[in-house]
Structures are given as structure tokens and as C-alpha cells.
C-alpha positions in Angstrom: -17.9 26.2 -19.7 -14.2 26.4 -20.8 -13.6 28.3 -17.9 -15.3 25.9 -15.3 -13.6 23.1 -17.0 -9.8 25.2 -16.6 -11.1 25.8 -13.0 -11.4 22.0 -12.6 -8.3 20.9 -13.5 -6.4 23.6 -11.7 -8.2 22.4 -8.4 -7.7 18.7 -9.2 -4.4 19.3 -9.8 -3.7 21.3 -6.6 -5.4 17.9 -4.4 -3.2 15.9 -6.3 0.5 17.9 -5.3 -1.3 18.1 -2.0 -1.9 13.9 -2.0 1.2 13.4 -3.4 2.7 15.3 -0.9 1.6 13.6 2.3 1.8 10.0 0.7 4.7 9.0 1.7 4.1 10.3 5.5 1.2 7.5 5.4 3.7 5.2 4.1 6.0 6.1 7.0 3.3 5.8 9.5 2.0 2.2 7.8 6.1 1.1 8.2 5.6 2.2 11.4 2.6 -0.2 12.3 3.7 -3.1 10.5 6.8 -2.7 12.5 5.2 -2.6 15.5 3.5 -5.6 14.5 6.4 -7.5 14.1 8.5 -6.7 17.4 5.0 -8.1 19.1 5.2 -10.9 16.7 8.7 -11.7 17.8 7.9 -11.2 21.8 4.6 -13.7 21.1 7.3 -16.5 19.8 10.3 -15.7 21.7 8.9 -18.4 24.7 8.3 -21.2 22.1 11.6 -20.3 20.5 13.1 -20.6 24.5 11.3 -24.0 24.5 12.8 -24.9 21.5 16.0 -24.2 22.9 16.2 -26.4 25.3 14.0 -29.6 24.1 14.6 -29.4 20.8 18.2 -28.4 20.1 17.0 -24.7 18.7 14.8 -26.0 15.9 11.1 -24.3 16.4 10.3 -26.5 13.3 10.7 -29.5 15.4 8.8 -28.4 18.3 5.9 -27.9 15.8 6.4 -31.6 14.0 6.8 -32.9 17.6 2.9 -31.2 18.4 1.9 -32.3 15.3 3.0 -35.8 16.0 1.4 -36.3 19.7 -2.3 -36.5 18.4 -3.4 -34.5 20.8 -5.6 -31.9 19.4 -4.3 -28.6 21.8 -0.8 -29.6 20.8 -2.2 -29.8 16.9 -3.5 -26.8 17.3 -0.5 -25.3 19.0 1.5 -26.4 16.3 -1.0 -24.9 13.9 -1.0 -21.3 15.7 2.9 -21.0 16.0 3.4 -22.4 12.0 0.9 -19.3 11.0 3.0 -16.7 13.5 6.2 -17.7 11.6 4.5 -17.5 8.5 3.1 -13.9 9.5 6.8 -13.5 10.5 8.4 -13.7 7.2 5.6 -11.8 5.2 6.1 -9.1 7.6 9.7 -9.2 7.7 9.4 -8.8 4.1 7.0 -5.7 4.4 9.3 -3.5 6.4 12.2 -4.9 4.7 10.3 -3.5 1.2 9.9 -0.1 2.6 13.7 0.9 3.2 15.7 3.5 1.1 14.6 6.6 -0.4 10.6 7.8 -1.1 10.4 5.9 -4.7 11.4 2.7 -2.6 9.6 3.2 0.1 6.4 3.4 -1.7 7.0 0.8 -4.2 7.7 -1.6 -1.1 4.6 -0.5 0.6 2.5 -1.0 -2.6 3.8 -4.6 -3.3 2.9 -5.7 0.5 0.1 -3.3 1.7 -2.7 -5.0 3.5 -5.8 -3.6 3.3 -6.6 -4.1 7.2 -3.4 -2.8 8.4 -4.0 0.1 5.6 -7.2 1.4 6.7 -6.3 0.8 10.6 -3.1 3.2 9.7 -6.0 5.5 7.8 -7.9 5.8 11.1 -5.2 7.2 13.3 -3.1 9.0 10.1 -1.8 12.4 11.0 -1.3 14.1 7.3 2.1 15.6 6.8 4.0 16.9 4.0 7.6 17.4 4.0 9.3 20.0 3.1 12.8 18.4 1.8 13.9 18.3 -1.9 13.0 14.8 -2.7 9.8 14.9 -0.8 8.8 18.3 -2.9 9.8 16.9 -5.6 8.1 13.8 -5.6 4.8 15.6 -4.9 5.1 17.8 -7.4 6.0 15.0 -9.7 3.1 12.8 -8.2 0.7 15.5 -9.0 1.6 16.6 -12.3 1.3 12.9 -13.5 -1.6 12.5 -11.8 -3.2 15.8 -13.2 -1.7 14.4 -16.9 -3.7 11.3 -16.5 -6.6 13.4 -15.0 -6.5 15.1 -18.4 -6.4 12.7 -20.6 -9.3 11.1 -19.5 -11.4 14.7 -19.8 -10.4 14.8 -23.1 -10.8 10.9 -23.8 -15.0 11.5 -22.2 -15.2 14.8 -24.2 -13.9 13.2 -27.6 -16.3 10.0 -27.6 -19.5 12.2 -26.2 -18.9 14.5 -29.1 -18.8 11.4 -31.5 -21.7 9.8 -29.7 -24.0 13.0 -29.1 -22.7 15.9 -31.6 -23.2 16.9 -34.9 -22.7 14.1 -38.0 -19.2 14.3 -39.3 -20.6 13.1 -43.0 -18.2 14.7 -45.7 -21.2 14.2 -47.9 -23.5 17.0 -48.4 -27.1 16.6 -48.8 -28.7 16.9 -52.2 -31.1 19.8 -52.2 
């Protein structure tokens, strides 16, 4: 059993190297996407932003107040759509901005904006890679071995309270014969 269990953590900790390893390639490939996203996002305002221009001295925000303000419910709703696309704008400008600098950064930028759409469309089309450059190695090796820890400690965490629960009494008092 002790063997199996050795076995097990060996292998675990192996896939963990191995997905620390070609994280930050998804991350690269999710920058990629939301970057993408926002050079389309940019295109889709750059005519209102032209209108803007030359009715409204430059400001889109008064284009929108002057949609909102003619009661008529395609100009609300324009108003509406291009309020959301800036919106979408700045959280996305954010995003990308989040995953510059090295692979600590990157990651910690993709994991305070990651949306789970744009996550698992990146998952569908994600060609796994794993870099072979010092701070890439490093990190996976890093990645995994923490990984592996925590993998570890929660073995021995399940094994300790199932012993308590399910083995023998641990009663320092003898029965009277």
C-alpha cells in the first residue's frame, strides 16, 4: 500500500511540473484573446468616437447624454450599447494591462481579471506549450513542488482523521481482566 501510495505522489507530482509548466503559455494565449478583443472593441467605437468629433467637440460622453436626452428609444438604446462598450473598454484595458512583466505578473494579472467565457473559449483552441527558459523552468518546477506539498498534506490530513475515525482506540487505559 505504501508503495502505491509513493507511486501516487510521484505521478501527481510529475502532472503538476507538467501543469505548471504550460500555465503560463495559456496565460499568453488568454492575453492574446483579450487583446484581440479589445483592438475590435476599439474599431466598433472608433465611428461613434468620429461622430463625437465633429458634433460634440470630442466628448463620446456627450454624444451618449445627447441619445439619452432625445427620448427616442433607438437613440436610448444606442446610448445604452456604446456606455456598455466603454465600460467593456476599461475592464479590458485593465485585463491586458494586468498581464505585463515577467511570469509571476502575468499570472497574478490574469487571475485577478480572468473571465470564465473568455477562459474556456481560450481552453477550446489552447495549444499546450512549455518553455524551456530559466524563469519558465523554474516557475514550473516551483509550481509543482508547491502543488505536490499541498497535495501531501491533504494525504496525510485524510489518512490522520480516518485513522482516528476508523482505527484502533487510542485509550491509555487498559482493561481490567
Amino acid at each position: 500500500m505504501k508503495q502505491l501510495a509513493g507511486l501516487l505522489d510521484r505521478v501527481f507530482l510529475v502532472f503538476a511540473v507538467l501543469a505548471a509548466g504550460i500555465l503560463p503559455s495559456f496565460v499568453a494565449q488568454y492575453r492574446q484573446r483579450i487583446a484581440g478583443r479589445l483592438d475590435q472593441l476599439n474599431l466598433d467605437l472608433d465611428p461613434w468616437r468620429q461622430i463625437a468629433g465633429r458634433l460634440h467637440g470630442g466628448d463620446l460622453q456627450a454624444l451618449v447624454q445627447h441619445h439619452i436626452n432625445s427620448g427616442d428609444a433607438t437613440f436610448v438604446a444606442e446610448a445604452s450599447a456604446i456606455t456598455a462598450m466603454q465600460q467593456q473598454l476599461g475592464e479590458l484595458q485593465a485585463a491586458v494591462g494586468a498581464m505585463q512583466g515577467d511570469i509571476l505578473q502575468r499570472i497574478y494579472g490574469w487571475l485577478q481579471h480572468v473571465n470564465g467565457q473568455d477562459a474556456r473559449a481560450t481552453w477550446t483552441l489552447f495549444e499546450p506549450q512549455f518553455p524551456l527558459d530559466p524563469q519558465s523552468l523554474m516557475f514550473a518546477i516551483a509550481g509543482g513542488a508547491a502543488a505536490w506539498l499541498a497535495f501531501i498534506v491533504l494525504i496525510w490530513s485524510v489518512a490522520a482523521i480516518a485513522g482516528r475515525l476508523f482505527g484502533q482506540p487510542t485509550s491509555k487505559h487498559k482493561l481490567a481482566r
